[in-house]
Every structure is written in C-alpha cells, then in structure tokens.
C-alpha positions in Angstrom: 12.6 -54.9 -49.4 10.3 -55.1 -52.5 9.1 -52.9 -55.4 7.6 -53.8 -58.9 8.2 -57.7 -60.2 11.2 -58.0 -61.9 12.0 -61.4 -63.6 15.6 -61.8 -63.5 17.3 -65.1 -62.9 20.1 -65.0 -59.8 22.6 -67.9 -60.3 24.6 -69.0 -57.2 27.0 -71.7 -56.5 27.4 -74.1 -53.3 27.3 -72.0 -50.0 29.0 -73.4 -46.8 27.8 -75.2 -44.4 27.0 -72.0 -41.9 26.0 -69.8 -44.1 23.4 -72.6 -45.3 22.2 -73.0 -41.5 22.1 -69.0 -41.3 19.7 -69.0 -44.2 17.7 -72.0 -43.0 17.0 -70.1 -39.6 15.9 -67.2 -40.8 13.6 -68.5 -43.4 12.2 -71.8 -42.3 8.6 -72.2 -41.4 5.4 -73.9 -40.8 2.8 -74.7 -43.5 -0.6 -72.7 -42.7 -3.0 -75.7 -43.5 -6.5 -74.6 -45.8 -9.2 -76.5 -47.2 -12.6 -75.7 -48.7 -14.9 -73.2 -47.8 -18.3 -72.2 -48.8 -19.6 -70.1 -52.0 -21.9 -68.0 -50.6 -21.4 -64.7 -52.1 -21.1 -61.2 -51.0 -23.9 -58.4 -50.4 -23.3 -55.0 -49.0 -26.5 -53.6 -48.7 -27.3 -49.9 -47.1 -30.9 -48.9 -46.7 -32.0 -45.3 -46.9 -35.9 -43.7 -46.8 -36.5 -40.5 -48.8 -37.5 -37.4 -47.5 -40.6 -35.7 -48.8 -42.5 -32.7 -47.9 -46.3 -31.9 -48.5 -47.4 -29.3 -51.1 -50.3 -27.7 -50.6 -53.0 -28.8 -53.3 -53.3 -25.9 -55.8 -57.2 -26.6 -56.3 -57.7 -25.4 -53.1 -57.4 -22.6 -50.7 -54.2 -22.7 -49.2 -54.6 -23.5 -45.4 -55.0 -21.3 -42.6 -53.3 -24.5 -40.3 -49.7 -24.8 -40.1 -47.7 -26.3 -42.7 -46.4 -29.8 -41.7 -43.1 -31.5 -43.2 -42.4 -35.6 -42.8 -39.2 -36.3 -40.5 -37.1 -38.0 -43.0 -36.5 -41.5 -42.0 -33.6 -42.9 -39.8 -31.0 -44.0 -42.3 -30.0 -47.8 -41.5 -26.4 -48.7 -40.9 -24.9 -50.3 -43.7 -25.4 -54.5 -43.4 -21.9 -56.1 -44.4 -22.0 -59.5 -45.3 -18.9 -61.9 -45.7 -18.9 -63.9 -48.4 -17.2 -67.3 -48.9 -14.0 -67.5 -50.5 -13.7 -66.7 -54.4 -10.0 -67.8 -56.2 -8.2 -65.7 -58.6 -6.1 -67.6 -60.8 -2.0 -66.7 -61.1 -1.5 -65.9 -64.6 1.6 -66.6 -66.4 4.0 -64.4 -64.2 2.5 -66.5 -61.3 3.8 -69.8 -60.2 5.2 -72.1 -57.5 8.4 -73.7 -56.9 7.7 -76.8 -59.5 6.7 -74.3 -62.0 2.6 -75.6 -61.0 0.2 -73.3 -60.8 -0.9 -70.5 -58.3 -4.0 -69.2 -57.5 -4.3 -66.8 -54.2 -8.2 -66.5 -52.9 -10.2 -63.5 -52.0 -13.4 -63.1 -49.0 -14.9 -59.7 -49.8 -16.6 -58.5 -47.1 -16.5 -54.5 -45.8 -15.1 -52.7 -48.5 -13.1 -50.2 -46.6 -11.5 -52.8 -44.3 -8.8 -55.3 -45.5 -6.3 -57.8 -44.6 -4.1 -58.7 -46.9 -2.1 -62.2 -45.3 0.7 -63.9 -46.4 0.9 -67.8 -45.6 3.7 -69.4 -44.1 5.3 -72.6 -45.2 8.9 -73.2 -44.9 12.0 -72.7 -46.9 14.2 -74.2 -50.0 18.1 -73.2 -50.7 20.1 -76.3 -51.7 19.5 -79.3 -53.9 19.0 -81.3 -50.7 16.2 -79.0 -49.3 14.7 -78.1 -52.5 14.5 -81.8 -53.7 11.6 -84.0 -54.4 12.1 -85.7 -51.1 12.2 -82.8 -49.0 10.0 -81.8 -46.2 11.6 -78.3 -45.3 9.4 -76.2 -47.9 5.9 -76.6 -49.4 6.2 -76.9 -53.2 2.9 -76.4 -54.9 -0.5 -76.2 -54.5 -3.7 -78.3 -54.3 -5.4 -75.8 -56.8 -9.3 -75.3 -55.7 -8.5 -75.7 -51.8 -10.0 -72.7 -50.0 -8.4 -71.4 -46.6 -9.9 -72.7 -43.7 -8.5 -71.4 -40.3 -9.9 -70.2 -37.5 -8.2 -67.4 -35.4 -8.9 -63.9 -37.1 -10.5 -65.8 -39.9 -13.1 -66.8 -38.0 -15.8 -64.9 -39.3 -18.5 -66.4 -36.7 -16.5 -65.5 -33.9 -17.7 -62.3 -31.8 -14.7 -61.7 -30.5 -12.6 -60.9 -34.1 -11.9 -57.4 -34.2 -11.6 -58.1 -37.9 -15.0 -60.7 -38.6 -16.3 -58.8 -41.0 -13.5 -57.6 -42.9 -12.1 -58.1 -46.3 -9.1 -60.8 -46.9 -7.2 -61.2 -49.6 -5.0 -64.2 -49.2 -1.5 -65.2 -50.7 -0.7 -68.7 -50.7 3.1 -69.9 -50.4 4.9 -72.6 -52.5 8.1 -70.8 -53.5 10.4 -71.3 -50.4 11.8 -67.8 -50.2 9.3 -66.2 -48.2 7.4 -64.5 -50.7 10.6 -62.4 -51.9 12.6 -64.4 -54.6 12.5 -63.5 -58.2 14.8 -66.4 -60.0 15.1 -69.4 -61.0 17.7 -71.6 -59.6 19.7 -74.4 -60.6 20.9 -76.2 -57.5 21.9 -79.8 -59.0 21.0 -81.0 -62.7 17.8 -82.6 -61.2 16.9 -79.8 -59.4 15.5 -76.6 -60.5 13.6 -74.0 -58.3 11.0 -71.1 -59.4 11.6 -68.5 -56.5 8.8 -66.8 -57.9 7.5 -65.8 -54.3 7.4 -62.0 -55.1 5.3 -62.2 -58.3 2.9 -64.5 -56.7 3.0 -62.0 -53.6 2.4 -58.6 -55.9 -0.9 -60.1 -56.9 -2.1 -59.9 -53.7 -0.9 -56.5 -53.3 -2.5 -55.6 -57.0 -5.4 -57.4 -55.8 -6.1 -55.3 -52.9 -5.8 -52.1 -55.0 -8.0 -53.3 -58.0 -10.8 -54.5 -55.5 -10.3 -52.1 -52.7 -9.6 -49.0 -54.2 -11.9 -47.3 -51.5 -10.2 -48.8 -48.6 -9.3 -46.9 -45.3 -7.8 -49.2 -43.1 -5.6 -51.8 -44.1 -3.6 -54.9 -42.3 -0.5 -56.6 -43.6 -0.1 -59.9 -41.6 1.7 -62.9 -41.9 2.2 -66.0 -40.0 6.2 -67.8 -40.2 7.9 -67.4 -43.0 4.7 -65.3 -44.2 5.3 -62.4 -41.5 9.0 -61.9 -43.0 7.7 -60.2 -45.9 4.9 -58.2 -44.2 6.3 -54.9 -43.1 8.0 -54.7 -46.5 4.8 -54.9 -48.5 3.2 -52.5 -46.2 5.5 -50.1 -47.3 4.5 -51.0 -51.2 1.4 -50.6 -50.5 1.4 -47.0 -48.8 3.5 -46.0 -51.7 0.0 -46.8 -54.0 -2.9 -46.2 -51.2 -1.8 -42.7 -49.5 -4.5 -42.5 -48.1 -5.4 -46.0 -45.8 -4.3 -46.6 -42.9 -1.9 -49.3 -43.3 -0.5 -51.4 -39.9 1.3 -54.5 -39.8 1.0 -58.0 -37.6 3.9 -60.3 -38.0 3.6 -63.3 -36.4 6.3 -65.6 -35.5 9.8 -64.5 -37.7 11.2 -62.0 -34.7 14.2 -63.8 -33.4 15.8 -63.5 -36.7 18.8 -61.4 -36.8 20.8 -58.6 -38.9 23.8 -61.3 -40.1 25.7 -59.2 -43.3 26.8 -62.3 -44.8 23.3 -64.1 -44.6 21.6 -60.9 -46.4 24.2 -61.3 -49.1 23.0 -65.3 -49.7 19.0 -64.4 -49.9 20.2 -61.2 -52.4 22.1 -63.7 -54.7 20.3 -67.0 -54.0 16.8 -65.4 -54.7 17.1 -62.0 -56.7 15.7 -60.4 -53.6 17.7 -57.2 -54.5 15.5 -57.1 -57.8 12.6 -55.7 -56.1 14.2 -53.5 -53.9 12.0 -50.0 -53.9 13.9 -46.9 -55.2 12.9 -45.4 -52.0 15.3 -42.5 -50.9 15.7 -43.9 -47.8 17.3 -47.1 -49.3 20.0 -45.2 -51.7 22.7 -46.2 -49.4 22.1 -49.4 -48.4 24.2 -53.0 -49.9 22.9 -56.1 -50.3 24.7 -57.0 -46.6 22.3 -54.7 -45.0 18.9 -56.1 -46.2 18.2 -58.2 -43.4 14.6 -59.2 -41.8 14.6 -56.7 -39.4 15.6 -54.1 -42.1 12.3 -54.5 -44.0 10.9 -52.7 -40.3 12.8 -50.2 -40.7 13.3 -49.2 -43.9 9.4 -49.2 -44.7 8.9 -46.8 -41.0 11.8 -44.9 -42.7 10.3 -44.2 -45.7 6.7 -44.4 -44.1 6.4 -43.5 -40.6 2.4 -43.4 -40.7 3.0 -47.0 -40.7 2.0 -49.0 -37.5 4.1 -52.3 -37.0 3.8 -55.2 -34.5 4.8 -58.4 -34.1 3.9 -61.5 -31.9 6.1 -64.2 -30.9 6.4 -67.2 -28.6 9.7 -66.5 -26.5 11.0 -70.2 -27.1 9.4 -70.7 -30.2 10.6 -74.5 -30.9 11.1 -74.0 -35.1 12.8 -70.9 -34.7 15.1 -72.0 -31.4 15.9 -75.2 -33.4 17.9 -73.3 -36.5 19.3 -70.4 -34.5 20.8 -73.5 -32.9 22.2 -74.9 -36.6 23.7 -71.9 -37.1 26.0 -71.9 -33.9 24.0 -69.7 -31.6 22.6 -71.0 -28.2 19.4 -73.0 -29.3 17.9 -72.0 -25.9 19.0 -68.6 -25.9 15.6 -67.3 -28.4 14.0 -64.8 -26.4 17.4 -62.4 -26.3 17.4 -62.7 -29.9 14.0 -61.5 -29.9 14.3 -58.7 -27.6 17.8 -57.7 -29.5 16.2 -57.6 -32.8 13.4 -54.7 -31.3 15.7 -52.7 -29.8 17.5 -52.6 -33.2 15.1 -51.4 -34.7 13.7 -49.5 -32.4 17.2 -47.6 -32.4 16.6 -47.0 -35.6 13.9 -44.7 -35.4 10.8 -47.2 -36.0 8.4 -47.8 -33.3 7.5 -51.4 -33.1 4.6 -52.8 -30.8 5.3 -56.0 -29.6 3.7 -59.2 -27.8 6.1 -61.8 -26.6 4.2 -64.3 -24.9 6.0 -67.6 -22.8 6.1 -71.4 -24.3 7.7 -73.0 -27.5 4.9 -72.7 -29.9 5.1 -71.4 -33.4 2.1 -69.1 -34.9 -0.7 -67.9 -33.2 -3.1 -66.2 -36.0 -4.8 -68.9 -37.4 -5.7 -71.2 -34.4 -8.1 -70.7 -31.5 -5.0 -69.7 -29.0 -5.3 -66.4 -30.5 -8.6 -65.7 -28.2 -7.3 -67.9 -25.3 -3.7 -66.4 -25.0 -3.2 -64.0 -22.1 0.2 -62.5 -21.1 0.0 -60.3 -17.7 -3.6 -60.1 -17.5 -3.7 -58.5 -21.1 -5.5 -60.7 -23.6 -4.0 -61.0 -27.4 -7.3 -60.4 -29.1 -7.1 -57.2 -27.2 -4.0 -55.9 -28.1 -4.8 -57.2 -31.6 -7.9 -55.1 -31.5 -6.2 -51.9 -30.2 -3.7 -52.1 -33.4 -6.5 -52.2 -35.9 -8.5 -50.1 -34.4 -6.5 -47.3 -35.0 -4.2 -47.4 -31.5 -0.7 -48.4 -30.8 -0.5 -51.1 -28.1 1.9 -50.9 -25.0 4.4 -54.0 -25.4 3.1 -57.0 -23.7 5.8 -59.4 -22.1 6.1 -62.2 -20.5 7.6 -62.3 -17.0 7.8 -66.3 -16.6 8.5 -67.4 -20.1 8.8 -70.8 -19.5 12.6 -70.7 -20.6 13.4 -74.8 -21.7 15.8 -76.8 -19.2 
C-alpha cells in the first residue's frame, strides 16, 4: 500500500537465491512501448441560445391579441474534443532508476471522465538485474516520446467505452512497480533510484490538480503497472470522495501472498514508507503486504471501490517466474483463481476476466476488441465496469492449458 511520498533510503544486503526468484515473479514485466503523438490541443465547447421574451412597446396601446413568448432554444450537448498528448516534466522529487529524468504525459479530453494508467515494464533487485547490461527492467526514458497504443487509447475507435476520456499517464523506469522509495546500493557499480512512488504520486496529484471536477475515474495498469493500481485507487478516494473510482488490472493476478517475499519488497524498496495510516492497516507487518493485499486493503478501507482484473490463464512471463521460484510453471491459472478467492474471502468483491492462451497484456493492443471468452466480448465487460456496473466473472472453459 501507498500514502504521501516519503524519501527514505532502505538498505538491504544479498538475498537468497529463492527469495530473489519470489521477487522476480511477482514483479517482472513487459515494457508498454510509446512514441509520438500529435499536438493538437483540447476544446470543450457547450453551446447554449438565450431565452427572451417580447415586451410590449410602451408608445403604443398595449394589444388586444395574446401575448407571445419565444421557446427558448434546444441547448446543444456539450462537444468533447481529445486533444493530443501534452508532457509534464518530473521535478526534482521525480526520477528513474539511473537518476535520468521523468516526465509522465497528459490527453485532456472530458473533464469529468479520467483514466489514470500506470505502464508496465519489468523489474530490478540485484546488482545482476539492475546492471547496465540487463534486460529484466526498463531504466530511463527517451524524454519527448509520447504514448502511442492502441486498445483503450484508441481514441478513433467506436467501440472504446473510454474514447473520449481524459488520460493521465505514468511512465515506468524504476523497476519496483511504481512503489519503491530508496535508493539502493546493490554492488559498488551499481546504484538504483527506486523512486517509482514519487514518479507515480504525480500522476495521482496530476489528476486532482487538473480534474478537480471529475466523477468517474479508472485506475488501470498493464504488468508490473496493474500491481500498484488498486492501491492508488484507494489514495485517490481518500482525496476525491466524491468520484466514482474503479479499478482494471491487467496481467499481475497469479501473484501470490508469500510472507517472506512481502518482507524483501518492504526492505528492498521502502515500500512500507508509503503505507496509508488507514485504520484498516493498523495491524498489519511488513509480511502481510502482498499484491493481493493492496485489493483488499483499499476495498477495506473503501468499499465504494469497484476492482477487476484481466488475465491470460497461461500467461507465458508470469508462468515462466512462478516456475523460478519452485512452483509448477504450468500450474498458472490455480494461482490465479487462488489469489481471487483470497481475496474475495476477505470481504472485497473482485470482477474478474480470465481468458485462455499464454499472452501477457491485453489493454494497449487491438486484442482488447477481438478477445471473446464464452460469447462475452472484453470491450463489453470493460464497458459494463466503467459505466458504472459490476461485471459477472468471465472464464474460460478450454484454457488452452500448455503440454
């Protein structure tokens, strides 16, 4: 879980060899690719005609005919334009992994609808995966390069229950999904700026600042970028009582609840720094903030909160690490399932979409529209969540289990 930054440095030794392959399954993830958009800018224009009513002339007798009054004019429905994609620069408490710069980037559009994502891209937690050479994490960012997806970014698409809403995007280049708050010596040529949840707040401040009128809001996240989603939903119904604030986390839902892995991404990354002072979290250790906790101990605290996920029942990045870590690399899907009945059990509804196959992501691509599980269609459910619904579960019958 997450509250206000805090910049405190957590210092940890060498972990074993397990508990390394614990962290590296739950946090690993794929790079959401962007590049430039346009600069067109944004207009929200609302047309409205007067209403005005005849006096009778005062030079004259007043008539013996019936007084007539104009039928006001039909008010137009307000014309929302989308603009192209504006950056906002990171500031000094904002940076990536190599100390670089960050920028996030911004698409206003309707004021009172928002998505606020967070962008996958791997993770970093030894000198070896955190070193120049390494592939498991993106590092920094090519400053000026605008997002450029398609999926629910796809603005021209008539099928995007969310074309003509607002984004505010976080980029990734921290490799602790969006959480860490410390910088890390792992070797004496190697030194890491977790800095994920700084970076992450400004999207989160961003949205308030910008927004401050918004009703309904959606905190999504692809790979590593879904982990931190349901926890920054919570933040964010702390500050904007009054939206309606649900959640789409795609691809992170075969992580588990593993005490001793909780305990590594607390002292690895700070992540206890920015723990809310919730009520609901007064008895909790650092054992017990796991991935699946964030779920529940944001529906806890806020259970006006709508959450679902989406997942790919042998999704091939997350099947590959549960298998480092000593569980059954083709055994996914009972990982997923387990992890929504936990916390489910909890007391936090969680609408979920499991759909067959052994991709990873769905949100930014043009699968999103094509995907169908059980004659129900993705964009549909999708559409039923931010519309204001709750989804029935979706699963797949045949999920193309790997031999």
């Amino acid at each position: 879980m997450i509250r206000v930054p805090a910049h405190v440095c957590g210092i940890m030794g060498d972990m074993p060899r397990r508990v390394v392959a614990l962290l590296l399954v739950s946090l690993v993830a794929v790079a959401s690719c962007s590049s430039s958009g346009d600069d067109a800018s944004t207009v929200t224009e609302v047309s409205t005609a007067a209403t005005t009513t005849e006096a009778p002339s005062t030079d004259a007798p007043a008539s013996t005919e019936p007084a007539t009054t104009e039928a006001p004019a039909t008010t137009e429905p307000a014309v929302i334009t989308v603009g192209g994609w504006q950056s906002i620069p990171g500031g000094p408490d904002c940076k990536c992994s190599d100390g670089s710069p960050f920028e996030i980037w911004e698409r206003p559009a309707d004021p009172t609808k928002v998505m606020l994502y967070f962008e996958g891209g791997g993770a970093c937690f030894s000198a070896e995966t955190c070193g120049p050479d390494s592939q498991t994490y993106k590092k920094n960012l090519e400053l000026g390069v605008a997002p450029d997806l398609g999926g629910v970014f796809d603005e021209t698409n008539p099928e995007n229950p969310i074309a003509d809403w607002s984004i505010v995007y976080v980029p990734y280049c921290t490799g602790d999904a969006h959480l860490g708050d410390a910088e890390k010596v792992y070797s004496d040529t190697v030194t890491i700026d977790h800095n994920g949840f700084n970076n992450a707040d400004l999207g989160l401040q961003t949205v308030v600042a910008d927004y401050p009128d918004v009703e309904k809001l959606l905190v999504a996240g692809s790979s590593a970028g879904s982990i931190p989603s349901p926890g920054f939903a919570g933040l964010a119904a702390d500050v904007l009582p009054d939206a309606e604030i649900v959640t789409f986390g795609d691809s992170s839902g075969a992580y588990p609840d593993a005490p001793a892995l909780n305990v590594v991404i607390g002292g690895l990354w700070n992540v206890q720094a920015n723990i809310p002072d919730w009520p609901v979290n007064d008895d909790l250790a650092p054992e017990d903030w796991s991935i699946p906790a964030f779920y529940v101990q944001s529906g806890l605290q806020h259970p006006e909160i709508t959450f679902a996920r989406f997942d790919f029942a042998y999704d091939q990045i997350q099947t590959v690490f549960l298998g480092l870590a000593g569980s059954p690399a083709d055994d996914l899907l009972s990982f997923i399932e387990q992890t929504e009945a936990d916390i489910e059990a909890a007391g936090v509804p969680i609408a979920s979409y499991t759909a067959p196959g052994t991709t990873h992501t769905i949100l930014g691509g043009d699968d999103f529209y094509a995907m169908e599980v059980e004659g129900v269609r993705l964009v549909d459910f999708f559409a039923t969540l931010v519309g204001g619904g709750v989804p029935a579960d979706v699963h797949c019958v045949d999920c193309q289990r790997p031999t």
